[in-house]
C-alpha positions in Angstrom: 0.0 0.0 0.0 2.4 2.7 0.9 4.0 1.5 -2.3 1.4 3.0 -4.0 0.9 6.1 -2.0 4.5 7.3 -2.8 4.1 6.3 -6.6 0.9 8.3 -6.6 2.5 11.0 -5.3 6.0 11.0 -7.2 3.3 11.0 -10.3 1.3 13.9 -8.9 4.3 16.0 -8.0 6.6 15.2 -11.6 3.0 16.2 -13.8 3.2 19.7 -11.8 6.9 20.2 -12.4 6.3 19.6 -16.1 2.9 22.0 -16.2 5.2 24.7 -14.1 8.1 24.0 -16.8 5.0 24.4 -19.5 3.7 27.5 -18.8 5.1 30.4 -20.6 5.5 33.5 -18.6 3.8 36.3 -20.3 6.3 38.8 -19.9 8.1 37.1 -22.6 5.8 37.2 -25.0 7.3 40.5 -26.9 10.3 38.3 -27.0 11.7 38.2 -30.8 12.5 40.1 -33.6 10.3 43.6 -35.0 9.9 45.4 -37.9 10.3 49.0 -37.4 7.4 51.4 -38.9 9.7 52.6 -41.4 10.7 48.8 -42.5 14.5 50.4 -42.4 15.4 48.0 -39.5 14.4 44.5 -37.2 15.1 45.0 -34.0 15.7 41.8 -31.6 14.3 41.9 -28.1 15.6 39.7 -25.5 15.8 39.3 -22.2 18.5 39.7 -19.2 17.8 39.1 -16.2 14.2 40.5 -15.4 14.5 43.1 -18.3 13.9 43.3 -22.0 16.9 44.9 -24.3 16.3 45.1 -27.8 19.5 45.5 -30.7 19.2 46.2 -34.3 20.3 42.8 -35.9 19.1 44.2 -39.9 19.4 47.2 -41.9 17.6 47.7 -45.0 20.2 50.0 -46.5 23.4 48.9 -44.1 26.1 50.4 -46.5 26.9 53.9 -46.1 27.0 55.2 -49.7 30.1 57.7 -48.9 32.5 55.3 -47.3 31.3 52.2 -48.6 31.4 50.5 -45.3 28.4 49.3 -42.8 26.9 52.3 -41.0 28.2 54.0 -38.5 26.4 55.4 -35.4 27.8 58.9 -36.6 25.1 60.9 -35.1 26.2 60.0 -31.4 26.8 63.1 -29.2 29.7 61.3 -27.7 32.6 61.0 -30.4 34.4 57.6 -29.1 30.6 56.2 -29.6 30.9 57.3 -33.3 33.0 54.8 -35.1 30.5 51.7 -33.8 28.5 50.1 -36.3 24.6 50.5 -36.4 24.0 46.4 -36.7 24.0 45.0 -33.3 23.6 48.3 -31.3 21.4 47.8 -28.1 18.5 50.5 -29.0 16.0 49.2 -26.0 17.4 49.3 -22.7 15.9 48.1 -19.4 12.3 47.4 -19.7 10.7 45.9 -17.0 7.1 43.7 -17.7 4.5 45.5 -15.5 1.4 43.6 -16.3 -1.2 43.2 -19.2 1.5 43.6 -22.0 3.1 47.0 -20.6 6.3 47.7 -20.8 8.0 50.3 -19.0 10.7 52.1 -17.2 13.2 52.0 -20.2 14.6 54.0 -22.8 15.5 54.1 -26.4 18.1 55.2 -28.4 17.1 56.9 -32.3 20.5 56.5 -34.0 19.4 58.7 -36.8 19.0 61.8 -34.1 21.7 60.3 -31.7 19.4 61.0 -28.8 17.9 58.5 -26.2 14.5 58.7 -25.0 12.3 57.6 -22.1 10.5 54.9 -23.1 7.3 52.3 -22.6 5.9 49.5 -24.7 2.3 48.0 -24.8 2.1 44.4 -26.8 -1.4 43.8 -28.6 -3.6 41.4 -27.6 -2.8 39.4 -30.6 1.2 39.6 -30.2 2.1 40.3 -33.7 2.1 44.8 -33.0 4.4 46.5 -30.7 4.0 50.2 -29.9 6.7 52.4 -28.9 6.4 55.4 -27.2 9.3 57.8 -27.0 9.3 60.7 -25.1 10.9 63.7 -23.2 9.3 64.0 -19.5 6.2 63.1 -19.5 4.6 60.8 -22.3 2.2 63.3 -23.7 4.9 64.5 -25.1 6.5 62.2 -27.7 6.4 59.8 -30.7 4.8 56.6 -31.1 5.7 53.8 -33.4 4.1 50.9 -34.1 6.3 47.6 -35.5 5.3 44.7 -36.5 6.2 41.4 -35.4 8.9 39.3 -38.0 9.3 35.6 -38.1 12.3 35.5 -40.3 15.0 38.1 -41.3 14.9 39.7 -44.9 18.1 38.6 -46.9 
């Protein structure tokens, strides 16, 4: 009998390991790569820690036509920053997941203005749009972009 009791048991407490293992936290769901509005870049979001970071891993147009070489991040107020290339710059920094697809507490960086912004992020229902809101202060004043969600990159 007791046999049976702790093979019961050992099979009730594996099956809620597995269902805990199983169920996506949906923080993560803006995890992946996004389309900007303009369709010049995918950005990559990922996740350190507790916080979401997203880097440009595509360009549309990643040659500068002057030098011939990939882009530079030549708008950067600070001069050593300059010479770095566009692909694979961290353009969403510290976002923290505060409930019902919000995103918040983070900032972006615009490499075509070389300025960084506050920041917050809402996920539709559907997953597939993110919205981006940039802004100085207070979020009434700002930008908002919405990108699309991308399931491969573009060659």
């Amino acid at each position: 009998m007791s046999k049976k009791i702790i093979t019961i048991t050992s099979f009730f407490l594996l099956s809620l390991i597995v269902h805990a293992q199983n169920k996506k936290n949906p923080a993560d769901n803006i995890l992946g790569r996004w389309m900007s509005q303009k369709k010049s870049g995918i950005i990559e979001i990922y996740k350190h820690g507790a916080k979401f970071y997203g880097k440009l891993v595509w360009i549309k147009d990643s040659i500068d036509n002057q030098t011939k070489q990939p882009k530079k991040d030549k708008k950067n107020p600070d001069i050593k920053s300059q010479s770095r290339e566009l692909k694979g710059l961290v353009l969403l920094n510290s976002f923290q997941y505060v409930g019902e697809n919000n995103y918040k507490e983070g900032n972006i960086y615009d490499p075509e203005s070389g300025k960084i912004y506050s920041c917050k992020m809402h996920l539709s229902e559907d997953l597939e749009k993110l919205e981006i809101r940039g802004f100085v202060g207070i979020s009434l004043i700002g930008r908002t972009e919405s990108w699309s969600r991308v399931r491969k990159l573009p060659k």
